[in-house]
C-alpha positions as CSV (number, residue, x, y, z in Angstrom):
1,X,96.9,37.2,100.7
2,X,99.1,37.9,97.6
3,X,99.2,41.4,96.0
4,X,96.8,40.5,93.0
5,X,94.3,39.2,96.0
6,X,94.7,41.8,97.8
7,X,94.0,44.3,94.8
8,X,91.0,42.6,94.1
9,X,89.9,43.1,97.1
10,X,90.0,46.5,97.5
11,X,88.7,46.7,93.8
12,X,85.3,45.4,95.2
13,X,85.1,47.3,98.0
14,X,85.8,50.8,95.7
15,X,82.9,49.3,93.7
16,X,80.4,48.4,96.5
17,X,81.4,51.3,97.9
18,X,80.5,53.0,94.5
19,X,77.4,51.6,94.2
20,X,76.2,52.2,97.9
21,X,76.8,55.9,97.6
22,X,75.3,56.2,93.8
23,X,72.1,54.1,95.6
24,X,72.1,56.8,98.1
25,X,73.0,59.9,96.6
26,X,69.4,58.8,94.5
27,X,67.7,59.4,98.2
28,X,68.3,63.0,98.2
29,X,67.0,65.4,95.3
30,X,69.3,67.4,93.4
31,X,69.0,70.2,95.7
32,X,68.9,69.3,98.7
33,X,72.0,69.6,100.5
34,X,72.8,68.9,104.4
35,X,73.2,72.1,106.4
36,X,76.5,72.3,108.2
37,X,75.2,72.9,112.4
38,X,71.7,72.5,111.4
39,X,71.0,68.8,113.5
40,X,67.0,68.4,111.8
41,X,69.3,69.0,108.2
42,X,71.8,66.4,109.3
43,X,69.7,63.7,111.0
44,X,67.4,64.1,108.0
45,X,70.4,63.5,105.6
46,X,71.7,60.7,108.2
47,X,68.4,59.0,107.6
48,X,68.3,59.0,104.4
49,X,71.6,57.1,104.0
50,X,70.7,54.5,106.6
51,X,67.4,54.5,104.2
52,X,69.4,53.7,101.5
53,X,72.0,51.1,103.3
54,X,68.9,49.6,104.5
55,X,67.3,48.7,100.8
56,X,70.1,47.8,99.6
57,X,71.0,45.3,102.4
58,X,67.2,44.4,102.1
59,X,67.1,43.6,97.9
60,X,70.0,41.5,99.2
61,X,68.3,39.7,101.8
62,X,64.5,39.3,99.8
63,X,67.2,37.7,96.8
64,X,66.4,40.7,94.5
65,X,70.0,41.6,93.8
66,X,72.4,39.2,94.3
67,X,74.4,39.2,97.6
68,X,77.7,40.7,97.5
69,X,79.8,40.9,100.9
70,X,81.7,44.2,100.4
71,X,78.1,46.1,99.9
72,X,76.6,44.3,102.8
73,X,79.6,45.1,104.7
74,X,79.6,48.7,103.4
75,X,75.8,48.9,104.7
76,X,76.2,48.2,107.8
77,X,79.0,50.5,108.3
78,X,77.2,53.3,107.2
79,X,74.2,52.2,109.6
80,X,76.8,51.8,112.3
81,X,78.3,55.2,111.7
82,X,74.7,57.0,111.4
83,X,73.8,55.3,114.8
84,X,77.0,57.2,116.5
85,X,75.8,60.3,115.4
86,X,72.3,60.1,116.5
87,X,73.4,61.7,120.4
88,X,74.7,64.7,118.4
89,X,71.7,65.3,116.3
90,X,69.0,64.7,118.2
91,X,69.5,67.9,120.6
92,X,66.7,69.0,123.4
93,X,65.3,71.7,121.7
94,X,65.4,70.3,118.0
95,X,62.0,69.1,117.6
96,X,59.9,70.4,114.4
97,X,57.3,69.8,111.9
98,X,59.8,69.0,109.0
99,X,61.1,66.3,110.8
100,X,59.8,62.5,111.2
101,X,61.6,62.7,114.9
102,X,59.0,62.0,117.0
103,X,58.4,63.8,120.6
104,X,59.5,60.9,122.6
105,X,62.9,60.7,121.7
106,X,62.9,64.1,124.7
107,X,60.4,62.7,126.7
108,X,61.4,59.1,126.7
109,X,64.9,60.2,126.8
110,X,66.2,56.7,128.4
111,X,64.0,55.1,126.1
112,X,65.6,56.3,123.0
113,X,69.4,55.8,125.1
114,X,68.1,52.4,125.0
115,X,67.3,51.6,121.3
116,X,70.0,53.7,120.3
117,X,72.8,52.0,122.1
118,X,71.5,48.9,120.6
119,X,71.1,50.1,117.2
120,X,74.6,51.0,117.5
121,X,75.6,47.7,119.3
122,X,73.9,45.4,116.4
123,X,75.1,47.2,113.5
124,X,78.8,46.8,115.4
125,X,78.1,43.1,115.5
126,X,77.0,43.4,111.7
127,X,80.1,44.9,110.6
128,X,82.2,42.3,112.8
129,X,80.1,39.5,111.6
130,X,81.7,39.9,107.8
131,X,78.6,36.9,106.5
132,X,80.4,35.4,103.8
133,X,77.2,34.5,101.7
134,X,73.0,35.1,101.9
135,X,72.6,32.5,104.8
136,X,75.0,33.8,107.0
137,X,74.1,37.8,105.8
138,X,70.2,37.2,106.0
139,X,70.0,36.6,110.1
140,X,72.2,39.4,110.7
141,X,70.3,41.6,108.5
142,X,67.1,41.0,110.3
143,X,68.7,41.5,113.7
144,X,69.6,44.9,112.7
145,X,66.2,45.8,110.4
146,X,64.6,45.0,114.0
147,X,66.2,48.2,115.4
148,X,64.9,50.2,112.6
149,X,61.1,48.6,112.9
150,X,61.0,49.3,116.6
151,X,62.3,52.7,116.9
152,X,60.4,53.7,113.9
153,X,57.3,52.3,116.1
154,X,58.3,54.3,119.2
155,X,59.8,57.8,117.7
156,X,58.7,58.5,114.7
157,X,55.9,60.7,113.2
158,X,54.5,59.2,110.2
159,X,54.4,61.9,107.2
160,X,51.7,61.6,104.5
């Protein structure tokens, strides 16, 4: 790869970088911040960014934006890097009404091992998987959106 390519390169991942985080940063409201050793604060925030990768990757997919690898790639490594976290904010004890986090993640504890190992392992194949254009990107898009439909099912509380 010559310097220019290489440049260029890294110029599109800055931007889709760019444009993830400005997509996301829309998730939260101006005042909300994470609290530092608060895991209901953090998971919430976590959330909210896999939220975000997740319509983004999705416009992709449904052809509502047009695909672009370096976002898709950026998506699934911020669902990747969410799903390694979700052991350290998902305590025993942590359970509240402000949160969607549903009972069963503690009482189904191997259950949610389960989905989350596989979250983690799909959006690891994601990232690896580098699809070049929509037909490759869409299959591994839906084999990650999967995770979020079934643990969403399983252990979550739905909010009005």
């Amino acid at each position: 790869m010559t310097r220019i390519q290489s440049a260029c390169a890294a110029l599109a991942t800055a931007v889709a970088a760019a444009t993830l985080m400005a997509f996301s940063a829309g998730a939260h409201s101006e005042h909300d911040a994470a609290v530092p050793g608060d895991p209901v604060s953090l998971r919430q925030h976590m959330m909210m960014n896999v939220g975000a990768a997740m319509g983004m990757a999705g416009k992709m997919a449904k052809g509502e934006t047009p695909y672009d690898a370096a976002i898709a790639e950026a998506a699934f490594r911020i669902m990747n890097t969410a799903a390694l976290g979700y052991p350290a904010h998902f305590p025993e004890g942590s359970l509240t009404d402000v949160s969607e986090a549903g009972p069963k993640i503690w009482t189904d504890s191997a259950g949610w091992d389960a989905v989350s190992a596989k979250f983690i392992a799909d959006t690891e194949t994601a990232v690896k998987a580098k699809p070049a254009d929509l037909e490759a990107f869409r299959p591994v898009f839906g084999m990650v959106a999967a995770n979020c439909k079934a643990c969403h099912q399983d252990y979550r509380v739905k909010k009005n």
